[in-house]
Structure formats: structure tokens, C-alpha cells
C-alpha positions in Angstrom: 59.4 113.6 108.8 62.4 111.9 109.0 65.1 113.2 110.9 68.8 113.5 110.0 70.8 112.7 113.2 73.9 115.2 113.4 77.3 113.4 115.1 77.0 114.9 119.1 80.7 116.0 118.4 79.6 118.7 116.3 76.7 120.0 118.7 78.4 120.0 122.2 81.6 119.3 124.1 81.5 115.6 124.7 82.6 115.8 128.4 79.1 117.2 128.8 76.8 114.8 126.8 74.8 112.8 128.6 76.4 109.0 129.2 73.0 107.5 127.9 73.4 109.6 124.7 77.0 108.9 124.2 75.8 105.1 124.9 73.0 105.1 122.5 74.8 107.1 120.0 77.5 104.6 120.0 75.3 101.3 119.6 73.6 102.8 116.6 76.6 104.5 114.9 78.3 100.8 115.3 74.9 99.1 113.6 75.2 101.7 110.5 79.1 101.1 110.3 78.2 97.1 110.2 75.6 97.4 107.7 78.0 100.1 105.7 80.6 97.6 105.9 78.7 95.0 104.1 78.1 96.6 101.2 81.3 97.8 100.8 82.3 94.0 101.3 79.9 93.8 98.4 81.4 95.5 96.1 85.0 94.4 97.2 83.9 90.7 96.1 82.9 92.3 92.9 85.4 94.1 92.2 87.7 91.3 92.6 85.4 89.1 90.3 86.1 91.6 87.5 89.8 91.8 88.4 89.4 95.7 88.3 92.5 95.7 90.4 94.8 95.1 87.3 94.4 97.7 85.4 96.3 99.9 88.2 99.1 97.0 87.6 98.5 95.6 91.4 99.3 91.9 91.4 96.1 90.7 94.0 93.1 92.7 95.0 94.5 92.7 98.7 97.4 94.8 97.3 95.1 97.0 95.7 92.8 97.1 99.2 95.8 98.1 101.2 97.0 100.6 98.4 94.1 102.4 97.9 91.8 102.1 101.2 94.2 101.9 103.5 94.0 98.7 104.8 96.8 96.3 106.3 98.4 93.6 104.4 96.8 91.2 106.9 93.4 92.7 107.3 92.8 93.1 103.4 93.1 89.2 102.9 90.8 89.1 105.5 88.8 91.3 104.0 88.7 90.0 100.7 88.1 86.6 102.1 84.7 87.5 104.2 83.7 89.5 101.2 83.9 86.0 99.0 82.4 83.7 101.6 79.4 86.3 101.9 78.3 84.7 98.7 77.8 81.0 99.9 75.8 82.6 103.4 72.9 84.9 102.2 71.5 84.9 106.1 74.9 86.0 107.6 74.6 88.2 104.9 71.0 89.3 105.9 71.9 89.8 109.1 75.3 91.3 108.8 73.5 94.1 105.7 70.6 94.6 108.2 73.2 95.8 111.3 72.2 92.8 113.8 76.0 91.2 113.0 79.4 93.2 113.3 82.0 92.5 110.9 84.0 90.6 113.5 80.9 88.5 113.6 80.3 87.9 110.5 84.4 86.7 110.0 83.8 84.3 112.8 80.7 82.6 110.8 81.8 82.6 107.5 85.0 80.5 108.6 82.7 77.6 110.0 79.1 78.4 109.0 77.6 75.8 106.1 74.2 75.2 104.5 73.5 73.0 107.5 74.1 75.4 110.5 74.0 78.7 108.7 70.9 79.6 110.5 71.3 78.5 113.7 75.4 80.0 113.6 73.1 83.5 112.8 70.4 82.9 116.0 73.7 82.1 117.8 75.5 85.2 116.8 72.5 87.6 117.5 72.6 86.3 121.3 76.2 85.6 121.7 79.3 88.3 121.9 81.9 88.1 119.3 84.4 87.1 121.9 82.1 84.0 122.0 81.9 83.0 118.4 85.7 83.6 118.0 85.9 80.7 120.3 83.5 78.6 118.8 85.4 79.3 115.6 88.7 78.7 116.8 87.3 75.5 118.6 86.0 73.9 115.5 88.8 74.0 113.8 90.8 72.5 116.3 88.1 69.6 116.3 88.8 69.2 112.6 92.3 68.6 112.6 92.0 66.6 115.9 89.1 64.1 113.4 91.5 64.1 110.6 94.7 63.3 112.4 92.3 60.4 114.4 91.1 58.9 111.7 93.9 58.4 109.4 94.5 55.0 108.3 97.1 55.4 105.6 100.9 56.2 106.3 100.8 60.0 104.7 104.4 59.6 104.0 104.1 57.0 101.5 101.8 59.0 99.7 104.0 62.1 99.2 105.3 62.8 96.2 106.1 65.5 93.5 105.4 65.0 89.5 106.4 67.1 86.3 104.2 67.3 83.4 104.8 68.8 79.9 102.0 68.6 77.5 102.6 68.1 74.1 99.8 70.1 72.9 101.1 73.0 74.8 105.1 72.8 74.7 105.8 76.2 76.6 103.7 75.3 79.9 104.4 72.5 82.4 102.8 71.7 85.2 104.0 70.3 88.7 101.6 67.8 91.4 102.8 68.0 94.6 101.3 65.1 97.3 102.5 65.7 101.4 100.8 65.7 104.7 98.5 68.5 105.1 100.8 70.5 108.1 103.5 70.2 104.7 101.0 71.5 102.6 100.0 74.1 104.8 103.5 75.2 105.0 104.0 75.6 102.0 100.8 76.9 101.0 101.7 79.9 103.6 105.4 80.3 102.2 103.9 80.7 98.6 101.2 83.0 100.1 103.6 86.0 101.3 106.2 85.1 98.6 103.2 85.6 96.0 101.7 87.8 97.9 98.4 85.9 97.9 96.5 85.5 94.1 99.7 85.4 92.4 100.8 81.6 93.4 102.4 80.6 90.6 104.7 84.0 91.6 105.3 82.7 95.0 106.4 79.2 93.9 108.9 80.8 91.7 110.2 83.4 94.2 110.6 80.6 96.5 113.2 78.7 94.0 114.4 82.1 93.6 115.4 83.1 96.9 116.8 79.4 97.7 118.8 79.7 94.9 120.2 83.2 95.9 121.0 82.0 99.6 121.0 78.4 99.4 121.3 75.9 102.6 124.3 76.4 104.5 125.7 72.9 102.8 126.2 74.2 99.8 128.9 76.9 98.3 130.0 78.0 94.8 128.8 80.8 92.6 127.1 77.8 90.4 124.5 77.3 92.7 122.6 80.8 91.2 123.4 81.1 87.9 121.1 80.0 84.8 122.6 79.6 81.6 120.7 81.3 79.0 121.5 80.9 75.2 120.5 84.2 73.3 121.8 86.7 70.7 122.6 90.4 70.8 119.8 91.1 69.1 117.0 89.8 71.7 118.7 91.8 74.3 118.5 95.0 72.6 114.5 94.7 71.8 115.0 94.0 68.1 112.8 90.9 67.8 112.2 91.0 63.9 116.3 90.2 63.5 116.6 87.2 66.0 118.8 84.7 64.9 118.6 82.4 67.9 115.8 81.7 69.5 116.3 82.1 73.2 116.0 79.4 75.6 117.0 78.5 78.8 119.9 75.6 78.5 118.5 72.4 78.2 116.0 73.0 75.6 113.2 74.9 77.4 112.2 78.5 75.2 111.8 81.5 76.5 110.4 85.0 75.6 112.8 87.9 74.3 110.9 90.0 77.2 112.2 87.4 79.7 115.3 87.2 78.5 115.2 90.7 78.7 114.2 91.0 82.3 116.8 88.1 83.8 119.4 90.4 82.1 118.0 93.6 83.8 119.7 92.7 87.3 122.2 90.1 86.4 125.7 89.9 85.7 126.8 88.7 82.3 129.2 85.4 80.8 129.6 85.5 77.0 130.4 82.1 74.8 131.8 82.3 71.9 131.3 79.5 69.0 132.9 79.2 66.2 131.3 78.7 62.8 130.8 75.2 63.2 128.9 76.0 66.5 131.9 74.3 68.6 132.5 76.5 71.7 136.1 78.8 71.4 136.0 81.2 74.2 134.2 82.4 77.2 134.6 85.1 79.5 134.1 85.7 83.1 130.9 87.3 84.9 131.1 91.1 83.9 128.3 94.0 83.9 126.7 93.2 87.3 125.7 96.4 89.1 128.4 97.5 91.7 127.9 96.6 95.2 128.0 99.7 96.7 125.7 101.4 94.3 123.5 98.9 94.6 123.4 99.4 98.3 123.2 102.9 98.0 120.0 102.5 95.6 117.7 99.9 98.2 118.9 102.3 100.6 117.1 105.2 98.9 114.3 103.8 97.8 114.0 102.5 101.3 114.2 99.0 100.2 111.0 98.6 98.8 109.1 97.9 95.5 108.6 101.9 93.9 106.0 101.1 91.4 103.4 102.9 92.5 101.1 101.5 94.8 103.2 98.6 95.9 105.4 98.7 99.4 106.6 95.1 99.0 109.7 94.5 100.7 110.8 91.1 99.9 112.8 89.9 97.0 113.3 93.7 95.4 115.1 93.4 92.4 117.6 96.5 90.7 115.8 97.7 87.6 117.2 99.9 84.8 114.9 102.6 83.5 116.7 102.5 80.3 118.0 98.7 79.8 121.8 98.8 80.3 121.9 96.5 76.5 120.1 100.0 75.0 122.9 102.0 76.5 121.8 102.0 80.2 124.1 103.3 82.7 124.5 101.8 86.0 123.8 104.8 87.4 121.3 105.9 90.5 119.4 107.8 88.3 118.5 105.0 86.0 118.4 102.7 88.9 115.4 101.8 90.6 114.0 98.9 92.7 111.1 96.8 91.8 109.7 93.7 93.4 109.8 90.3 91.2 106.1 90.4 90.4 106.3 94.0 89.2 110.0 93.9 87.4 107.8 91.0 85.1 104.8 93.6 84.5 107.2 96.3 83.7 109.4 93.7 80.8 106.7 91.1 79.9 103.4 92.8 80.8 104.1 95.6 78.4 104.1 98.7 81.4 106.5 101.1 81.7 108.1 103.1 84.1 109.4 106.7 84.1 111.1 109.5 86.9 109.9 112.5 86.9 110.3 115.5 89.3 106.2 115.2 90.8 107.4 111.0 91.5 107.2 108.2 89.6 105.2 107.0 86.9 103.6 104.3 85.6 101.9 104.0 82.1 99.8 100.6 81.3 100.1 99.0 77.6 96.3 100.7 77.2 97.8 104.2 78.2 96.6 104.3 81.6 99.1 106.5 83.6 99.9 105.8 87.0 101.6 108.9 88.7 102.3 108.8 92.8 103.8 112.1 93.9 106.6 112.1 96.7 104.8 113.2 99.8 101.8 112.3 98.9 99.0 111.0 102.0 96.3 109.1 102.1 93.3 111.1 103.1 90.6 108.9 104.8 87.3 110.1 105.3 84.7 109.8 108.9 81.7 107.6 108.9 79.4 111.2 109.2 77.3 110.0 106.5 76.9 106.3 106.9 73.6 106.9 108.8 72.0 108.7 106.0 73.2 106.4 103.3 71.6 103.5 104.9 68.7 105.3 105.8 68.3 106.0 101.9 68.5 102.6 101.1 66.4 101.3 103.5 68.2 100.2 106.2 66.9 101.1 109.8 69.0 101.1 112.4 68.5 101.7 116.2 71.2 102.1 119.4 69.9 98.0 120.2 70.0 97.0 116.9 73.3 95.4 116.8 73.8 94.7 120.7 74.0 91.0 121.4 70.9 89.5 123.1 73.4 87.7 125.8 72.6 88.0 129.6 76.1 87.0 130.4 75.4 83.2 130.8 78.7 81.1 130.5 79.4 79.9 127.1 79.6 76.0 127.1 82.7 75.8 124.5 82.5 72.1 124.6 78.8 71.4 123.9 78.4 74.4 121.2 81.9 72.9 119.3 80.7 69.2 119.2 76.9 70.2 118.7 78.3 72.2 115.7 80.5 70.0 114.0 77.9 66.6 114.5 75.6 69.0 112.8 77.7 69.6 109.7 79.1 65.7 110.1 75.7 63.9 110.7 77.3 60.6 109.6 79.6 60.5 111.5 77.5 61.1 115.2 76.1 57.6 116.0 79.7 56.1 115.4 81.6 58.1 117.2 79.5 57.9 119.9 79.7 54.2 120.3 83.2 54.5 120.0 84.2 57.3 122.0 81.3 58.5 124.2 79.6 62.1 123.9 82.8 64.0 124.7 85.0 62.5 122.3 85.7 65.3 120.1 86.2 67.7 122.2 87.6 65.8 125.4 90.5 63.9 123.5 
């Protein structure tokens, strides 16, 4: 008969327990929270796969991770990351699903494991501490930068360059190539990353050119430097698309969307041209309509200068939206005034949401009817881990207090060896030359 085992904090006062219990108790709870954890990785990766996050109009997965389990901006890339690579290593998944691996483990592999050393890496793992495979990670990578930055043999910078492409089968996309050095492209790669907030890369790209263009390098002044001159008529601003007598484009010839047109005007100020009936140009006026300052101010300052659709805390690049468009009659008032991030300011005027204050919070209904309510006050409950044990025990998963404790005797960890020995083994061409060439401890001596 098997035996369900009941937490000890629930039977006795812990300062009386036993050490060896508490010890024991602890070894196997942390086995049935690794093998937990793997299966929830599981069905994160899944989850991700069928982009289930959308529909609760979160721009990446990680948002909808941090949202709605509680996780860290940080730690659900992470997350999501180890729950992909779990994919491509079934025996770190093995392992990892079985209790033998911790989740700090099991990060450390996936970032250097392949089909060559997956194995070993998980014989290594089951022996070594996490502390040591952190090293061994952090080690290898070091190595392969060191290899690449070695072995170059063409000046990078006479490679760099950036291309524009507009296809003529599909007039309303174009596409950009950018070639620089890897540290460049890891720059940038990292800049688009928290300005798209991960999945959303296209997103980052353009918040980039959005926020250089709102502060600009210190070199350059005038009000010129953020403005984009729009051609479009009265009636694209006020939603009636079946009367448009212009189609609206940006000037220069590229088209644009009534929605986007729609949005730029949200939380901009306006300049109106006036052309005569040949089309020549007569009058113009000067910016006008632009929120005041200090209500704007006093509107980031309420909503604590953050994105308020729901689910979303993002900080960066918030953008003043109008509940009721100001060219249907909006006022620029606080109470039609609310602050939206750039990625969900789009999803409310071009991905066909919309947004609504009511006296619970605010509310978000999707273009399939899906509301989205978050209540002021509201907390995230999170529950224990008292049923792990049982759930893994119904699915087969046994679990004891050694299962998941390293088999190291607390031998020193030879960095050096286990770095070099590891990346020869994934690099197999590459060990009789560079032995010749540099002797055994090239790669990690030099």
C-alpha cells in the first residue's frame, strides 16, 4: 500500500523534527519539484508552439509567463528557453523528468550539450554540483568566442553592411540585411530584445528608431528631427473607411493603413496643409492638438508609468492613448487618457482590441469577444508544492531523498580539462590541428 507522505510542517513544530528527517525530507521534496518542473517546462514549450499566449493579447510568451505565473522578466526567458532546448536533448530530459537533474542543471546543459556530448554532459551532471556545470558552461562559451576571434582571417569591417529590399510582388513589406561583427550584432540583438521585449523583433527594431528619433544624439536639435509627415484625409481619421478619398501614406510614397494612421494620430500633435484645387499647396498651420504637458505628466504619474492593458507592466516607451479617439470627439482629458506601451497601443488600433474603464479596473475585449478584466487590487495567489509528490507518484515517477543528490565526493573540478575535453568533443576536426599548432592547453591557456 502506498503511502501518501504528509509535509512535516503540518504534523510537528519543525524545531523538533529530527535533522535527518528534515534532511531527507528536503532531498526528496527537491527531486519531485525537479521532475514537476519538467513537465511544466513541457507544456510551457507547448504552449508557446501554439502561441496560446495571444489570445490574452500578451506580445511573447515570457510576458504571458511573468503575467500569469509569476515569474520575472528575466527568469521567464529563461524559462521559455530551457523549455525549447528540452526538445533537441531527450536524456537531459530523461534525467531532468526522472528527478536525477535540477532545473539549474538542466539550464546549464542545454546551453552547451549537443548530439555528441549529450550523454556524457548527463553522467557529468549526475556526479557533478550545479555550481560545477555553471562553470563548465560559462567556460565553453568563453572558449568559443576565444576560437572565433583566433581564427578570423577576414577584416569583419569590410564586410559590414546594411541593405533595403522591396519586393515587387509584395509592395507593402520591405525587408532590411544587416552584416557587422558579431559583438555589433550581439548589441544590437540585446537592444531589440528588451525594446521588443523578446518574440516581437520586428517591434524592437522599430521602438529603437522610435526612441532615437524622440531623443536623438546630443548633435542634433530641431523639432524636424521627430516628425513624420503623413498625407491623409478627414475621413480616415474618423474610422470612416468606405468614404476615403486619399489613400494614406507616409510622404514619399510608402502606404499605410487607416488603423495606423489612426494610431500615430492617437499621441501626436497635428500640422494641417491645405491644397488648392489644382493640388498646389496654399496654407499650413502650425503643430496644434498635442496633449498638454502637464496632463500628460499627471496621467504616467497615475498610471505609475507603465503599460495598463492588462497583464502588461512594461515601462519603456508608454505611449498616451485616448479611450475615445480625440478625431471622434475625444477629450484630452484624464479620464479618457490612458497609457499603453508601443506594442499594445498597435493591438488596441490595428489588432482590432479594445479597451474600456470601468469602476472593477480595466478591460480588455479581443476581436473574438474574449474579455480581459484586471480588477484594481487584485494579487496573485500562488500555490505550495504539497501535492507535487502525489502527482508524480501517479504518473509514475519515483522519487527518493538521494535521488536528485549529486554523486560528487568533493574532488576538485579540473575547469581546464573538462572545457577543452568538451569542446574537442563537439569540434572533432578541429583537435589534431590545433594541437600541432598550439599544444594541449591552447584553448583554454591562451
Amino acid at each position: 500500500m502506498d503511502v501518501m507522505h504528509v509535509p512535516i510542517v503540518a504534523e510537528i513544530a519543525l524545531d523538533n523534527v529530527p535533522l535527518e528527517r528534515i534532511e531527507a525530507e528536503l532531498t526528496e521534496l527537491a527531486g519531485h519539484l525537479a521532475a514537476a518542473e519538467c513537465r511544466w517546462l513541457q507544456l510551457v514549450a507547448a504552449y508557446d508552439r501554439r502561441e496560446g499566449w495571444k489570445s490574452w493579447g500578451c506580445r511573447s510568451c515570457a510576458q504571458w509567463l511573468s503575467w500569469r505565473c509569476g515569474l520575472g522578466r528575466r527568469a521567464a526567458y529563461e524559462k521559455l528557453r530551457v523549455a525549447h532546448a528540452l526538445d533537441e536533448f531527450p536524456l537531459v530530459r530523461e534525467a531532468f523528468a526522472a528527478g536525477r537533474l535540477s532545473y539549474s542543471k538542466a539550464r546549464a546543459l542545454t546551453r552547451v550539450a549537443s548530439e555528441r556530448t549529450e550523454a556524457e554532459l548527463v553522467q557529468v551532471a549526475e556526479h557533478a554540483t550545479a555550481a560545477h556545470l555553471e562553470s563548465i558552461a560559462g567556460g565553453y562559451v568563453g572558449v568559443e568566442r576565444r576560437v572565433a576571434a583566433r581564427d578570423g582571417t577576414v577584416d569583419p569591417a569590410k564586410r559590414r553592411r546594411v541593405s533595403f529590399d522591396v519586393r515587387d510582388d509584395d509592395p507593402d513589406f520591405a525587408s532590411m540585411t544587416v552584416t557587422a561583427t558579431h559583438e555589433e550584432l550581439d548589441l544590437v540583438a540585446r537592444a531589440i530584445g528588451a525594446a521588443g521585449d523578446g518574440r516581437s523583433m520586428v517591434d524592437g527594431v522599430v521602438l529603437m528608431a522610435e526612441s532615437f528619433l524622440a531623443h536623438g544624439h546630443e548633435s542634433r536639435s530641431g523639432s524636424d528631427r521627430t516628425m513624420m509627415l503623413v498625407h491623409t484625409d478627414e475621413a480616415t481619421l474618423v474610422g470612416d473607411d468606405e468614404h476615403l478619398s486619399l489613400d494614406p501614406n507616409i510622404d514619399g510614397g510608402a502606404r499605410l493603413l487607416p488603423e495606423t494612421v489612426r494610431r500615430l494620430a492617437c499621441d501626436a500633435s497635428f500640422a494641417w496643409l491645405l491644397r488648392g484645387k489644382d493640388g498646389e499647396p496654399v496654407n499650413v498651420s502650425s503643430r496644434h492638438g498635442s496633449i498638454p504637458r502637464a496632463l500628460r505628466r499627471m496621467v504616467r504619474v497615475r498610471d505609475e508609468g507603465r503599460c495598463r492593458f492588462p497583464g502588461c507592466d512594461e515601462t519603456r516607451y508608454t505611449e498616451v492613448h485616448h479611450l475615445v479617439h480625440r478625431c471622434a470627439g475625444g477629450p484630452n482629458t484624464a479620464a479618457n487618457l490612458l497609457t499603453l506601451c508601443w506594442f499594445h497601443h498597435r493591438l488596441v488600433h490595428e489588432g482590432g482590441w479594445s479597451l474600456a474603464f470601468t469602476a472593477e479596473g480595466y478591460v480588455a475585449t479581443a476581436p473574438a469577444g474574449r474579455c480581459i478584466a484586471v480588477a484594481s487590487g487584485t494579487k496573485a495567489v500562488q500555490s505550495g508544492a504539497a501535492g507535487v509528490a502525489v502527482l508524480n507518484r501517479a504518473a509514475g515517477v519515483v522519487i527518493e531523498p538521494s535521488t536528485i543528490v549529486p554523486q560528487w565526493g568533493g574532488e576538485s573540478l579540473d575547469l581546464g580539462w573538462a572545457v577543452t575535453n568538451l569542446w574537442y568533443t563537439n569540434h572533432p576536426d578541429r583537435l589534431v590541428a590545433d594541437t600541432v599548432r598550439c599544444g594541449d592547453a591552447a584553448l583554454w591557456g591562451n
